[in-house]
ROKOLKOL-799757 format. One line per 3 residues: number of its first residue (from 1); their letters; for each residue y, z, x of C-alpha. Coordinates in nm, 3 decimals, always signed. Layout:
// residues N
NUM) A) Y,Z,X  ... .
//
This chain:
// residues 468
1) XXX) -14.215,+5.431,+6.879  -13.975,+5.624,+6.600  -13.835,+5.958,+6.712 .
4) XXX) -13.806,+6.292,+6.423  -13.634,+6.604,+6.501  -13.694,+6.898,+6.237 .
7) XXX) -13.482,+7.200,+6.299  -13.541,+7.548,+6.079  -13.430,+7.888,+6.128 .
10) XXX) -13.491,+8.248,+6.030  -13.269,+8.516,+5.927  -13.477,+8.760,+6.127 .
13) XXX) -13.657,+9.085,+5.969  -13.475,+9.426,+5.882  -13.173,+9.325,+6.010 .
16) XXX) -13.325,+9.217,+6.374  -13.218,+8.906,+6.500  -13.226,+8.567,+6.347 .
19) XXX) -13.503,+8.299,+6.514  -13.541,+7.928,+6.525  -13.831,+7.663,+6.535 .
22) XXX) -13.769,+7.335,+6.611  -14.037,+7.029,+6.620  -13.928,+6.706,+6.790 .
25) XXX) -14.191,+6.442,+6.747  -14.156,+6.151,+6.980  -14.401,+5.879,+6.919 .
28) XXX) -14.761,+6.036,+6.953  -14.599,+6.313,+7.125  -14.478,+6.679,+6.918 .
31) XXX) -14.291,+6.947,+7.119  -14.182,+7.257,+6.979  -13.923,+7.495,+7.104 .
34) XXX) -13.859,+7.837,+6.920  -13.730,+8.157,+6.994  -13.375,+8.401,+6.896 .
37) XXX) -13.082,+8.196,+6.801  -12.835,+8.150,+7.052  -13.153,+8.130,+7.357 .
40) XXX) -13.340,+7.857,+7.508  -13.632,+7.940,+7.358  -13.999,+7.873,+7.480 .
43) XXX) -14.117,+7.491,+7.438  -14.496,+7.368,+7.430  -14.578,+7.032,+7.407 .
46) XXX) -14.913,+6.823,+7.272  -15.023,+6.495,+7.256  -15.202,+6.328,+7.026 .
49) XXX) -15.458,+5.979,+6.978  -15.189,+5.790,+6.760  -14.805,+5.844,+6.639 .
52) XXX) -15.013,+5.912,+6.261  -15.174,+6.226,+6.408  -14.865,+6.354,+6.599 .
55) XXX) -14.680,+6.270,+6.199  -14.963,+6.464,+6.059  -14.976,+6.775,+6.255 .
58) XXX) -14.562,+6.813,+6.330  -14.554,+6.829,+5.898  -14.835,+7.044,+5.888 .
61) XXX) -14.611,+7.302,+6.167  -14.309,+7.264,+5.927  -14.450,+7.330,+5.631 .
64) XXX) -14.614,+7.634,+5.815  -14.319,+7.773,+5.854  -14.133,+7.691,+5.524 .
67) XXX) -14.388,+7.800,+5.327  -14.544,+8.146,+5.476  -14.323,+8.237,+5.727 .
70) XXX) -13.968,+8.149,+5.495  -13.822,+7.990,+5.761  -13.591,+7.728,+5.628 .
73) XXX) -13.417,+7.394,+5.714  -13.080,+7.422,+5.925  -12.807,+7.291,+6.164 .
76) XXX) -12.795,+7.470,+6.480  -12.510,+7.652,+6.497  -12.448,+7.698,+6.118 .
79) XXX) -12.661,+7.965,+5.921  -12.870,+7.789,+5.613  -12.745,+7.903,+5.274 .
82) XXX) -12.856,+8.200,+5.110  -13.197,+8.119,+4.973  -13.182,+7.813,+5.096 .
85) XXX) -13.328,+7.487,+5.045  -13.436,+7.257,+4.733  -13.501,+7.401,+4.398 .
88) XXX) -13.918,+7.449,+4.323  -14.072,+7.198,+4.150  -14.238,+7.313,+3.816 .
91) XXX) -14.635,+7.317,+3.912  -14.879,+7.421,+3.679  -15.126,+7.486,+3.864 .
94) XXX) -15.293,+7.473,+4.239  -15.612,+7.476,+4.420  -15.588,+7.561,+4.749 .
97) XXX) -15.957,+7.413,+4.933  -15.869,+7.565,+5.265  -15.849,+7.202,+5.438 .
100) XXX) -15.611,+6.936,+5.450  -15.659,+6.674,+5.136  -15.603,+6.334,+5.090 .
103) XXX) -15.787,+6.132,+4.830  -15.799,+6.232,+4.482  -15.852,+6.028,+4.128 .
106) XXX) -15.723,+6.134,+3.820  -15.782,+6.016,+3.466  -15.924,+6.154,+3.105 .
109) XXX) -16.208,+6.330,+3.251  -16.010,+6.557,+3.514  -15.962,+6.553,+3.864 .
112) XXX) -16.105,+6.440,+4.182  -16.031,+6.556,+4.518  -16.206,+6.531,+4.887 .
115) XXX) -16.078,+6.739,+5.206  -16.185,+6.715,+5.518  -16.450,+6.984,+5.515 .
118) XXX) -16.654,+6.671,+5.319  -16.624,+6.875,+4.997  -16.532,+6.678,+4.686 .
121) XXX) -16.406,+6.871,+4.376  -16.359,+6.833,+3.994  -16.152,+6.989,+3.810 .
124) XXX) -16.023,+7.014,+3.447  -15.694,+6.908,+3.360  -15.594,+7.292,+3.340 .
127) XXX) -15.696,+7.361,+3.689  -16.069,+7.465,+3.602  -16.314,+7.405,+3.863 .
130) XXX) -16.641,+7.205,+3.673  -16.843,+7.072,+3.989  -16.796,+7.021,+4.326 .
133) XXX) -17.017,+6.868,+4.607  -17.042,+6.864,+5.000  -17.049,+6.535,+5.193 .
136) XXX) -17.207,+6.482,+5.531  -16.820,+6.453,+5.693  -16.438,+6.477,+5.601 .
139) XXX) -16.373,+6.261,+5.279  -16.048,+6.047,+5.308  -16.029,+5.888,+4.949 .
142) XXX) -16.185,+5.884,+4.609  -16.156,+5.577,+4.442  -16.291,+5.491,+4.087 .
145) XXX) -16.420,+5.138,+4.033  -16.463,+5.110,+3.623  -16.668,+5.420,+3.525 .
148) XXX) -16.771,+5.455,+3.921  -16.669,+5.705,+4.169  -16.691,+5.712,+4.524 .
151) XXX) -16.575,+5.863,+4.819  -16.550,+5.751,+5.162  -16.578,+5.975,+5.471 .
154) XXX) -16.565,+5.994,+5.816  -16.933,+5.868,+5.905  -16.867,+5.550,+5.815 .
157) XXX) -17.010,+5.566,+5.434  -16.904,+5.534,+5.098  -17.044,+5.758,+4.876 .
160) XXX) -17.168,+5.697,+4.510  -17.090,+6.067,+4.266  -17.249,+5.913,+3.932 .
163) XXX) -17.565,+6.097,+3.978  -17.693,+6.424,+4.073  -17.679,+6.383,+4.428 .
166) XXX) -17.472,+6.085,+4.594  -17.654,+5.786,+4.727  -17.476,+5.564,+5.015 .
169) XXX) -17.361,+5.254,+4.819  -17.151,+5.112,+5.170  -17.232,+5.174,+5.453 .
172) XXX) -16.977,+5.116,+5.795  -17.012,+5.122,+6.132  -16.969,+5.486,+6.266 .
175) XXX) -16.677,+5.385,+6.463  -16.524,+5.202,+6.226  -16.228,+5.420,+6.209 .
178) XXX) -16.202,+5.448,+5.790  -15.816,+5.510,+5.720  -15.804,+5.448,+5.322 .
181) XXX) -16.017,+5.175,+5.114  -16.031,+5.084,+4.760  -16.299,+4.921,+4.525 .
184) XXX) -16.255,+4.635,+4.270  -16.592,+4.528,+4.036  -16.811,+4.612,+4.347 .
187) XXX) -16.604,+4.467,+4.604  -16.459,+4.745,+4.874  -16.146,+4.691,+5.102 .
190) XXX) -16.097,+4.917,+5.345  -15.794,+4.924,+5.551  -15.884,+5.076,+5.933 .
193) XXX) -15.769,+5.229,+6.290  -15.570,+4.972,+6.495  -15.461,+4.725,+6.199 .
196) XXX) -15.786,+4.581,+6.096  -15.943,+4.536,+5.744  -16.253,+4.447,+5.624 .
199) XXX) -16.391,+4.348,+5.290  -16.780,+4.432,+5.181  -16.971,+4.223,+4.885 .
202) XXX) -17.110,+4.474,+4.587  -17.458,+4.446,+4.837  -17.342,+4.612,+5.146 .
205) XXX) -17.313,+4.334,+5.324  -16.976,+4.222,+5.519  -16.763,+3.925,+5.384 .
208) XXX) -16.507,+3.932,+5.698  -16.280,+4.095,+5.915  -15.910,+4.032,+6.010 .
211) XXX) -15.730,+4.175,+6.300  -15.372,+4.155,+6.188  -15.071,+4.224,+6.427 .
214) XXX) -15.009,+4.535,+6.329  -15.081,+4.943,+6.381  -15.217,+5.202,+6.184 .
217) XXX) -15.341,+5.053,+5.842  -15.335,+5.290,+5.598  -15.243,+5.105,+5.276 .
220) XXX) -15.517,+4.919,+5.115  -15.537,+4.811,+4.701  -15.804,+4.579,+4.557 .
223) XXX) -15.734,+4.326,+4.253  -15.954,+4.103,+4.143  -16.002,+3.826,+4.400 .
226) XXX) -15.689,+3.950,+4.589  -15.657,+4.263,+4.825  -15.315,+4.363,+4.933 .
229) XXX) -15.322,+4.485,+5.261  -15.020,+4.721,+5.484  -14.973,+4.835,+5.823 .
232) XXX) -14.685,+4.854,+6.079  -14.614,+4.541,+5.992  -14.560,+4.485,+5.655 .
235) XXX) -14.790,+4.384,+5.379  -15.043,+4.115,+5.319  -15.221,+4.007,+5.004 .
238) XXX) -15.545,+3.836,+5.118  -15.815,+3.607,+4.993  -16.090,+3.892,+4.910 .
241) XXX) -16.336,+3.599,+4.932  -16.275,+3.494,+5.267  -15.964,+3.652,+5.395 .
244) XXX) -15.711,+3.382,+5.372  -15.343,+3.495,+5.363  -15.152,+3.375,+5.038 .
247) XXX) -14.862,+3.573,+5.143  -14.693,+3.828,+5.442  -14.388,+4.021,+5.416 .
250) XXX) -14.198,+4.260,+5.654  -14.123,+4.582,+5.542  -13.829,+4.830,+5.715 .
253) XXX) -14.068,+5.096,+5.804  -14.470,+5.091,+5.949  -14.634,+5.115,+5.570 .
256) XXX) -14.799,+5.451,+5.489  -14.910,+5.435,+5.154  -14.982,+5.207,+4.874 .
259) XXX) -15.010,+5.249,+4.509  -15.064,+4.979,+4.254  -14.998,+4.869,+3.891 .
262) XXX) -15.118,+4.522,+3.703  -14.859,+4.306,+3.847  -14.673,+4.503,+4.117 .
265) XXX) -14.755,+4.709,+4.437  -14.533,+5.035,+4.537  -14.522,+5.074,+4.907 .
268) XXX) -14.423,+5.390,+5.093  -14.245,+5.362,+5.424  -14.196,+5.591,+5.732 .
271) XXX) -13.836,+5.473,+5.755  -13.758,+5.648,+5.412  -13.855,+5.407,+5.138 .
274) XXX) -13.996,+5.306,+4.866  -14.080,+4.955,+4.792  -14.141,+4.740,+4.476 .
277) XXX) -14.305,+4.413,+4.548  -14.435,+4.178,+4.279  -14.804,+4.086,+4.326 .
280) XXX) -14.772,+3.689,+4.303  -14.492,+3.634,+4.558  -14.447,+3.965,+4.784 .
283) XXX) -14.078,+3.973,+4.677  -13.948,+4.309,+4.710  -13.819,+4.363,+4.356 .
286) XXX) -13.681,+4.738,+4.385  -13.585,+4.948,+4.671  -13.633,+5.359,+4.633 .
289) XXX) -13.429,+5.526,+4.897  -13.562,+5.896,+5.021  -13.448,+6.118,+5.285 .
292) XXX) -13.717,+6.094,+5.495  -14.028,+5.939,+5.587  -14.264,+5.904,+5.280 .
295) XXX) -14.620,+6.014,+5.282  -14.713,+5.857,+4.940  -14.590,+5.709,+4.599 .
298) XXX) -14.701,+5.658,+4.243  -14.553,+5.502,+3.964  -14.625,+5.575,+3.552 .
301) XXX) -14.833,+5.257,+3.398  -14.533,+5.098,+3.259  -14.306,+5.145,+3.592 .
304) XXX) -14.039,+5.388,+3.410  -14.093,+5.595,+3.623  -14.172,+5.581,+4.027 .
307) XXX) -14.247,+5.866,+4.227  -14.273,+5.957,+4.646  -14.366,+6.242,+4.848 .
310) XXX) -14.166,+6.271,+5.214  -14.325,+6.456,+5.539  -14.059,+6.753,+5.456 .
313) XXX) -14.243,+6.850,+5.128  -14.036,+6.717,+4.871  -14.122,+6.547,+4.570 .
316) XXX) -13.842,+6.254,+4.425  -13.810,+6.054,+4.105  -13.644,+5.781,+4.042 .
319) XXX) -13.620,+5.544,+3.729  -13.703,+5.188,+3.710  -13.408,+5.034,+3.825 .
322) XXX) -13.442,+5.255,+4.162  -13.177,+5.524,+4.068  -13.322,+5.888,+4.188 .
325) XXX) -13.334,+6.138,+3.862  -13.451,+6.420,+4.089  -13.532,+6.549,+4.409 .
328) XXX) -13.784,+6.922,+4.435  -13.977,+7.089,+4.666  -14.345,+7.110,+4.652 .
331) XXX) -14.403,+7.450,+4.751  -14.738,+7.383,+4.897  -14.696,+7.088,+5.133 .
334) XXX) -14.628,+6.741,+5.180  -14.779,+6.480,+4.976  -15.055,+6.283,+5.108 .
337) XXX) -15.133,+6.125,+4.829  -15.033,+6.140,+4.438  -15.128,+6.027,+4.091 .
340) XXX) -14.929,+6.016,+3.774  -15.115,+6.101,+3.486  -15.028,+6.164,+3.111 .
343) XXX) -14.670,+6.337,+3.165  -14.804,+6.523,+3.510  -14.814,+6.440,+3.886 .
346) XXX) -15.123,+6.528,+4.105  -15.074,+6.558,+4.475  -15.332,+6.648,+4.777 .
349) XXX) -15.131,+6.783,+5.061  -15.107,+6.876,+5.415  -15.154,+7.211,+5.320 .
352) XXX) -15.502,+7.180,+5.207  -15.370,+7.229,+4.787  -15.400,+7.003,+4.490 .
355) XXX) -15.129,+7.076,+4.271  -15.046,+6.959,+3.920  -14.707,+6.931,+3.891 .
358) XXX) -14.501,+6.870,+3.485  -14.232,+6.608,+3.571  -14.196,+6.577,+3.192 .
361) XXX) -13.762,+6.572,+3.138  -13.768,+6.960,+2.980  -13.957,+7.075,+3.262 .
364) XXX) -13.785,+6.899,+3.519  -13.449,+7.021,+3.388  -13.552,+7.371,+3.385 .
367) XXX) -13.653,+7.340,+3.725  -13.343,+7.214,+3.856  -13.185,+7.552,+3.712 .
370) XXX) -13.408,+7.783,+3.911  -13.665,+7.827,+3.627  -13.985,+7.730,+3.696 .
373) XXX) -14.354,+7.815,+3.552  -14.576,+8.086,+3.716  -14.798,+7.876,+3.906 .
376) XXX) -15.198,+7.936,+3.838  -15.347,+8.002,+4.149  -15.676,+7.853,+4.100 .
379) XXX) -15.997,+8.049,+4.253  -16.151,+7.846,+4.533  -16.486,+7.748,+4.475 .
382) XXX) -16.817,+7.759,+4.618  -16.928,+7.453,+4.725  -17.263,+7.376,+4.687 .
385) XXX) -17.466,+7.305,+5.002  -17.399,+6.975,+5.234  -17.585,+6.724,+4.972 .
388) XXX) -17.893,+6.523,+5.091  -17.847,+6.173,+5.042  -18.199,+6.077,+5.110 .
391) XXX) -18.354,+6.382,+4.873  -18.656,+6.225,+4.729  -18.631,+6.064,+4.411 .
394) XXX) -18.719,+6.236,+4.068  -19.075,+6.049,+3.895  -18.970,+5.909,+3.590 .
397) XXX) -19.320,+5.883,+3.337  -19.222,+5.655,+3.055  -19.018,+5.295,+3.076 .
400) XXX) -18.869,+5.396,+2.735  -18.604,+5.588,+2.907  -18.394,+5.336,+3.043 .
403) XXX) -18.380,+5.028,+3.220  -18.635,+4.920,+3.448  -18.532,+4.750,+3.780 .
406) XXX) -18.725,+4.630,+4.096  -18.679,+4.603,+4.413  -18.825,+4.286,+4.585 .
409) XXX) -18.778,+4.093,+4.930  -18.542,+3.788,+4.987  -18.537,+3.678,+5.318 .
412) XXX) -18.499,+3.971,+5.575  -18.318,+4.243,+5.339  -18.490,+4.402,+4.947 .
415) XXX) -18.259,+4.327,+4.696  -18.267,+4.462,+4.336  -18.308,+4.292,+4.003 .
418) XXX) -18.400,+4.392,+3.628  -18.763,+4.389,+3.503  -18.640,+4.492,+3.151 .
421) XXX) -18.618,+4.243,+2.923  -18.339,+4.051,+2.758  -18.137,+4.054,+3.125 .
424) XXX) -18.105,+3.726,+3.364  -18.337,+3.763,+3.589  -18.154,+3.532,+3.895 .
427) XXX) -17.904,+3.844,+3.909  -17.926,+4.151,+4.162  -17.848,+4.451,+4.119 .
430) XXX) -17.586,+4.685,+4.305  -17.803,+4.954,+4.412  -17.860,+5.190,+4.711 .
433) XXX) -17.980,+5.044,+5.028  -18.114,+5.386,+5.158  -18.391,+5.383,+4.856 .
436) XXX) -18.514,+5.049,+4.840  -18.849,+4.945,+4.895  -19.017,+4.672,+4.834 .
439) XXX) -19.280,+4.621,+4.516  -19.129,+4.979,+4.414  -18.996,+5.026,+4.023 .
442) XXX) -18.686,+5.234,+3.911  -18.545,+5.379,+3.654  -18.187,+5.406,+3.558 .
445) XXX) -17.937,+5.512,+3.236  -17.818,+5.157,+3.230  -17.687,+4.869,+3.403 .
448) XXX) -17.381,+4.651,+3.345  -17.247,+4.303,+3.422  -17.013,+4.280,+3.703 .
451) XXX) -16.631,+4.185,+3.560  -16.656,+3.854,+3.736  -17.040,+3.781,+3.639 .
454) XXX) -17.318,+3.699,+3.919  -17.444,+4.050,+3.927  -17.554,+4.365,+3.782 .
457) XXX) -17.435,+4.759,+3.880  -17.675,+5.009,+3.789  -17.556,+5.345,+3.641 .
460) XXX) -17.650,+5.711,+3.585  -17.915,+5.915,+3.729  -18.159,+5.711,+3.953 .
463) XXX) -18.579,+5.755,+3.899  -18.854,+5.612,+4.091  -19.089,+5.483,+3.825 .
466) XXX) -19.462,+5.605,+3.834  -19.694,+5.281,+3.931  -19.909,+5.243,+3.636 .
//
């Protein structure tokens, strides 16, 4: 079990005296003792399931006090410099949902995020809230597959956003214990509680299982016919097929976080790193040193630039080569997960905020001078009420409209294929398990040919099909 001690003090108010607050996390334990400088101070102590909970809620008692309370870092004995602490980082703009974020996706249409209130929002590039919708439970991750966006959340499901109202496209045990998963050309990973990982086909239906040696699997990234796999142990790419290892590596550091690019993976570490590993062999290629542990990482598509987010809300770049250009606090929280997109970086933190951050080289520079941006503080949004997954389907009239599939029985379980012409008709179809039944028609936008062939994946609003 790793041991953190955080230690932060207070000036003190209108001249009154100065105060401390100090967290000591050992293992899944977090005790605090606080009180005037120069006193023993009270102490409380909690425990918690798992060492990633205690991690979780001693950085969410930190940045409490850093960020609303202006408490800042120090060495007991010695007062922290005036106005202490890193310079801000240039954001553009935040949303703050109220609840603690983790997944988001970012590309050309906007932004993503899920909390864990179950709500999922979109936003514009510039911050503007365009939709927004309530899940059943907390949402860890939003993942796009292709065109495809889904979220996956407590209760064991992954959720499908592409029409009106989400449909269950995978569905989990309810214990299952969802830390993070991923989705490549209908195939989902997902990486869960105690060091396990499972793979689903693009039908619902599980491929396998493997119990690895490890704790705590949080990293999980699909490719292909490979998924690459990390946990207190180190990282594993896997057969996505049937789970056979093609390579393991140990890491210095349980893994937290994963992000990937065509042929490498970027690994985040609790003991303070970053690491680049090429895809083919596992050979760490690049090592990114931080100052503590890291919550997440991203990288730009070309690897120019790599980026991390550590548990004491600072954000750090470094260039390819693993040299750090910068170092800048977040002002709203540590990282638990980022993005890099077109010149900006998107991060969900502990504090419940998605934040769009310039790391382009003026801004940056700026920044490190003590000139930053006036952030836009984004209105929260009204949510719409919890969706209803199992809502009735709209009556479509005419076949004209689309593309016209059917649901039939094989064996045991309905499966899905196309009725339209012109498509092969061996093929199924990806499609919602919670709305088939058999010798009923549907209607949908369109369906397309899975990457890899074999099968179809149905897209766009979904219609039942009048009989007749």
């Amino acid at each position: 079990m790793s041991r953190q001690t955080e230690y932060l003090e207070h000036p003190g108010k209108d001249g009154g005296p100065a105060k401390f607050y100090e967290v000591v996390r050992d293992g899944a334990r977090v005790t605090i003792r606080y009180g005037k400088v120069g006193k023993a101070g009270r102490v409380t102590t909690a425990e918690y399931p798992n060492e990633a909970d205690a991690i979780t809620a001693a950085s969410r008692k930190i940045d409490d006090k850093l960020l609303y309370e202006k408490y800042a870092r120090a060495v007991k004995g010695v007062r922290p410099p005036a106005g202490g602490g890193l310079p801000q980082a240039p954001v553009l703009w935040r949303y703050g949902g109220g609840s603690r974020m983790f997944g988001l996706f970012v590309d050309e249409r906007g932004c993503r995020v899920g909390n864990q209130w179950g709500d999922v929002l979109e936003l514009g590039h510039d911050g503007t809230v365009t939709g927004g919708v309530r899940l059943p439970a907390g949402v860890k991750c939003v993942v796009a597959d292709g065109p495809w966006i889904y979220a996956g959340c407590d209760d064991g499901k992954v959720y499908d956003l592409g029409g009106k109202v989400p449909r269950v496209a995978y569905e989990l045990a309810e214990d299952v214990g969802v830390y993070w998963l991923d989705i490549d050309d209908g195939t989902l990973g997902a990486s869960l509680k105690n060091g396990r990982v499972t793979v689903v086909d693009h039908e619902g239906e599980p491929r396998w299982s493997h119990e690895s040696e490890g704790r705590e699997a949080w990293m999980v990234r699909c490719d292909g016919d490979s998924l690459y796999y990390g946990d207190s142990r180190g990282v594993s790419r896997l057969d996505a097929r049937d789970g056979a290892s093609f390579w393991h590596v140990r890491l210095q550091g349980e893994v937290l976080f994963g992000w990937q690019e065509r042929d490498t993976l970027y690994v985040s570490t609790k003991k303070n790193r970053v690491y680049r590993l090429a895809k083919d062999t596992g050979e760490p290629e690049t090592v990114f040193p931080c100052d503590a542990p890291v919550f997440s990482c991203a990288a730009a598509p070309d690897g120019r630039l790599v980026f991390a987010g550590d548990n004491r809300s600072s954000l750090y770049c470094f260039d390819a080569s693993g040299a750090r250009l910068w170092k800048l606090a977040t002002g709203c929280g540590s990282a638990y997960s980022m993005q890099y997109f077109d010149g900006r970086l998107y991060i969900a933190t502990t504090m419940g905020t998605l934040a769009c951050v310039d790391v382009g080289g003026e801004a940056v520079g700026a920044a490190q001078d003590g000139a930053v941006p006036q952030a836009v503080d984004v209105k929260a949004a009204q949510v719409p009420a919890r969706a209803d997954s199992g809502v009735a389907l709209e009556i479509a009239t005419s076949a004209d409209e689309g593309v016209v599939l059917e649901c039939f029985a094989d064996g045991s379980r309905p499966h899905v294929r196309v009725a339209s012409p012109g498509y092969e008709p061996s093929w199924h179809v990806q499609f919602p398990q919670e709305i088939r039944e058999v010798g009923a028609r549907y209607l949908v936008e369109g369906v397309r040919p899975a990457i890899r062939g074999g099968f179809y994946r149905a897209y766009g609003e979904i219609r039942r099909l009048r009989d007749g």
